[in-house]
C-alpha positions as CSV (number, residue, x, y, z in Angstrom):
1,X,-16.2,-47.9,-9.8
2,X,-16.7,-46.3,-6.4
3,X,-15.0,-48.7,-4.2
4,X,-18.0,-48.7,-0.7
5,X,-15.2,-50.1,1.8
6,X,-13.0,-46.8,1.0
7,X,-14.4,-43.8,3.6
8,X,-14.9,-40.6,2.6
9,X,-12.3,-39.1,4.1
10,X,-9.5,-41.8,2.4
11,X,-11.2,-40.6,-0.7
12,X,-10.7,-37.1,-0.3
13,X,-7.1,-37.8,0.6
14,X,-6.2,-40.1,-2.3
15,X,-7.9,-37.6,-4.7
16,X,-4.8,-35.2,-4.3
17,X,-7.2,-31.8,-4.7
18,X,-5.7,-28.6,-4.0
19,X,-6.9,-26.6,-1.4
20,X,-9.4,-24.8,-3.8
21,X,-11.8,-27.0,-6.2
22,X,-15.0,-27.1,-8.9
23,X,-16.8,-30.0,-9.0
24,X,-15.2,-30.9,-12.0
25,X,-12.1,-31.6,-10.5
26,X,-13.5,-33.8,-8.0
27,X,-15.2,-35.8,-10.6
28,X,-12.2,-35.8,-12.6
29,X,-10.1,-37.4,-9.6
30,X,-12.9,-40.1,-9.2
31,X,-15.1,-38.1,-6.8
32,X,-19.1,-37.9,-8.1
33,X,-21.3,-34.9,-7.2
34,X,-23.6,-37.4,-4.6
35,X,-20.3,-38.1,-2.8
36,X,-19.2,-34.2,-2.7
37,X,-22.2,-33.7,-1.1
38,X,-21.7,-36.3,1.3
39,X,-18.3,-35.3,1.9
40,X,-19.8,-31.4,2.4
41,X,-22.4,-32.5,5.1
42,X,-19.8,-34.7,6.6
43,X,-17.1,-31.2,7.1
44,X,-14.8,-32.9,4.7
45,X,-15.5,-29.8,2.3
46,X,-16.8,-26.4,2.6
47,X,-19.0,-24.6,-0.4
48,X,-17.3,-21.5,-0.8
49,X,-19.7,-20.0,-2.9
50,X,-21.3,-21.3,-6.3
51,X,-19.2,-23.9,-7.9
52,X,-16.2,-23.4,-5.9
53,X,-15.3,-25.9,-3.0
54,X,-12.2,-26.0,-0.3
55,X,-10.8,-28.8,2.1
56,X,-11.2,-28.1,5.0
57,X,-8.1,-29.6,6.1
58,X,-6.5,-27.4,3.6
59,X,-3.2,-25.2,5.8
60,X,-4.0,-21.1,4.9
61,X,-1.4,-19.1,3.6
62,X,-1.4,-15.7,2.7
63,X,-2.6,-16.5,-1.0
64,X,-5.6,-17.8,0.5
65,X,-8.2,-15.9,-1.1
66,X,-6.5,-15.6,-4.4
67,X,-6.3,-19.4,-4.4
68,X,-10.2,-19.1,-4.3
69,X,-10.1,-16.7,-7.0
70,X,-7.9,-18.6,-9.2
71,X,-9.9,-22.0,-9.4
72,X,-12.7,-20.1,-9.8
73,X,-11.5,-18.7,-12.9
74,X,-8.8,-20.4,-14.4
75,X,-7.8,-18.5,-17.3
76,X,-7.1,-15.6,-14.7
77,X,-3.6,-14.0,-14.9
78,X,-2.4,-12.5,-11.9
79,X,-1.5,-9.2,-12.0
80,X,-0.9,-5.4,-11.4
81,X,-1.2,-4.8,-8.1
82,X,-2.1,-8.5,-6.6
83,X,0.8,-9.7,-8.6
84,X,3.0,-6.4,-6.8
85,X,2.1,-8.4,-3.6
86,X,3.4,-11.6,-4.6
87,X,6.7,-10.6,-5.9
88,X,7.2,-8.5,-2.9
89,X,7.9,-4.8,-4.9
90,X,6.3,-1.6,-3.6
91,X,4.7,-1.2,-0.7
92,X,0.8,-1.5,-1.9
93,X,-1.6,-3.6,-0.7
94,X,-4.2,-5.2,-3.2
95,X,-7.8,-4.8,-2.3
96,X,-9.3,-7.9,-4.1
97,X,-7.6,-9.7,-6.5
98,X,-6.2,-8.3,-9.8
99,X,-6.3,-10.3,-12.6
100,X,-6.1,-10.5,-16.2
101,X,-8.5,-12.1,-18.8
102,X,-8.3,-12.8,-22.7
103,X,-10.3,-9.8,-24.6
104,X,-14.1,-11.3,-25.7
105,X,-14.2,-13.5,-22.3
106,X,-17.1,-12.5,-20.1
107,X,-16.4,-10.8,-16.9
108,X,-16.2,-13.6,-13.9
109,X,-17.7,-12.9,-10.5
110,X,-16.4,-15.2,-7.6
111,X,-19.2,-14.9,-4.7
112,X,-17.2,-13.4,-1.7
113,X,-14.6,-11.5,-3.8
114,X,-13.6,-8.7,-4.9
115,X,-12.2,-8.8,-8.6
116,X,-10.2,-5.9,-10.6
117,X,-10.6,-7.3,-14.2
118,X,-8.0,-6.2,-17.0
119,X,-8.3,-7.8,-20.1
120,X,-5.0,-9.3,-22.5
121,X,-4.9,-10.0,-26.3
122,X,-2.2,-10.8,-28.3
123,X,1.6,-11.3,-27.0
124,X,0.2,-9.7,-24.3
125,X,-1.5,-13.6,-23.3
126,X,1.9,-15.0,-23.7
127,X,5.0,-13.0,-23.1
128,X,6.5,-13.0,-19.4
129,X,3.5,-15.0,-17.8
130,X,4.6,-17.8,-16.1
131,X,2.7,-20.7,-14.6
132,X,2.4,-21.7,-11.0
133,X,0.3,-22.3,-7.8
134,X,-1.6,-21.1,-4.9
135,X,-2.0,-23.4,-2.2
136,X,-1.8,-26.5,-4.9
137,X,-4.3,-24.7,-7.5
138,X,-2.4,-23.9,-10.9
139,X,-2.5,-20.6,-11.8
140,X,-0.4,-18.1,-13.9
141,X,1.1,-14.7,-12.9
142,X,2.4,-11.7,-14.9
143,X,6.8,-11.8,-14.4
144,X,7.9,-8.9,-12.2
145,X,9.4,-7.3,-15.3
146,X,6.0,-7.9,-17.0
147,X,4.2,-6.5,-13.8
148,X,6.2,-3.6,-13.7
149,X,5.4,-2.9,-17.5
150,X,1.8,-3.3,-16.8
151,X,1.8,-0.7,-14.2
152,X,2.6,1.1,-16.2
153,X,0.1,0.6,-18.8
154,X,-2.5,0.5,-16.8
155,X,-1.6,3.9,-15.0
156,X,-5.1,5.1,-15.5
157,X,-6.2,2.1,-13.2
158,X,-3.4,1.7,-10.3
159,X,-2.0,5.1,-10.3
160,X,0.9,6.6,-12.0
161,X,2.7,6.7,-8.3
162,X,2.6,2.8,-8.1
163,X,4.1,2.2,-11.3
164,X,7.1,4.7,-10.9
165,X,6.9,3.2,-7.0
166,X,7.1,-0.1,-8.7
167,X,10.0,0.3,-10.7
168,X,12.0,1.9,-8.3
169,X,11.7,-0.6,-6.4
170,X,11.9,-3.4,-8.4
171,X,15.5,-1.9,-9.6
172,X,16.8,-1.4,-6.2
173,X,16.3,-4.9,-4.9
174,X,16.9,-6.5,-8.1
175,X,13.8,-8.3,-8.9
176,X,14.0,-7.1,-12.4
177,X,17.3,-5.6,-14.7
178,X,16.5,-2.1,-16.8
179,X,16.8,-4.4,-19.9
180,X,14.6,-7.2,-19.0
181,X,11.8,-4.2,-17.9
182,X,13.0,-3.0,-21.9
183,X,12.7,-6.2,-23.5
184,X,8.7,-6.6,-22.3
185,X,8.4,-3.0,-22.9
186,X,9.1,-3.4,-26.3
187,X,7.0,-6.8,-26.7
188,X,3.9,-5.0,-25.0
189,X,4.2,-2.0,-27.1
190,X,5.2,0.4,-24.5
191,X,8.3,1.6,-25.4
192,X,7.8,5.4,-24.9
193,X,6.5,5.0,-21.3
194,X,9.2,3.4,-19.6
195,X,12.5,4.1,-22.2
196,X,13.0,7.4,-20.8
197,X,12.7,6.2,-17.1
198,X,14.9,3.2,-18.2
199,X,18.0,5.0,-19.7
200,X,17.5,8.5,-19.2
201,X,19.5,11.4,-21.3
202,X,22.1,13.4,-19.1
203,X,22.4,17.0,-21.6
């Protein structure tokens, strides 16, 4: 029960939302529709476009929009070149958010930005994706071995430079070992791609 001497604001706080939110997650943390509304007109919270929300005492950091992006859509894996930017390998700059979705899921749209959709199946769902957070929304990103991989994979979409870009550099500031980039090579099915960049044949 909504308690009426409890202000808006108090609400908001003790509710614990991330910077990014549906209105499912508000209700979930004891917030109803009537008082995100309230708490809308009031500046609490910004519409960021249809079904997304933001505090707007929320700090920005330079995940911003991908925070957006990733309560949007939360079965979203980061990756390619987004997930380049966040592991801090190569020099490319994402334009829109990269991210991966299971095969047979409907392509999402987030009002405001741009996505570059990929789609996973299989191991490919599972193996090096780890879980974490953008400005306190959960979200899950492709390893830097797995990213490196995927470039790779998806040569036809970032550019054959970025990948070999991406492994290079990935080797030289050791944010990935030639046999962890082997071992998800092999798991992905991509063995012939990177094995000769990986342990090349000196005649």
């Amino acid at each position: 029960m909504i308690d009426p001497a409890v202000t808006d604001t108090q609400r908001l706080r003790d509710a614990d939302l991330p910077a990014f939110f549906r209105p499912q997650d508000a209700e979930a943390a004891g917030i109803p529709y009537g008082h995100l509304r309230r708490m809308e007109e009031a500046g609490l919270v910004e519409r960021e476009g249809w079904g997304l929300y933001r505090r707007t005492d929320a700090d920005f950091s330079r995940h911003h929009s991908l925070a957006a992006v990733c309560a949007r859509v939360p079965s979203a894996i980061v990756s390619l070149i987004t997930a380049l930017s966040v592991h801090e390998i190569g020099t490319q700059i994402p334009f829109g958010a990269w991210i991966a979705i299971p095969h047979g899921d409907r392509t999402p749209t987030v009002e405001g930005f741009r996505l570059n959709v990929t789609r996973f199946s299989g191991a490919s769902l599972r193996y090096g994706v780890v879980e974490t957070e953008f400005e306190g929304v959960p979200a899950r990103i492709t390893t830097p071995a797995r990213t490196v991989v995927d470039c790779f994979r998806f040569r036809n979409k970032v550019g054959l430079n970025v990948a070999l870009e991406a492994l290079d550099d990935a080797l030289l500031w050791k944010k990935v070992t030639r046999d962890e980039v082997g071992r998800v090579a092999e798991a992905c099915r991509a063995q012939s791609l990177l094995e000769p960049l990986l342990y090349p044949r000196f005649l």
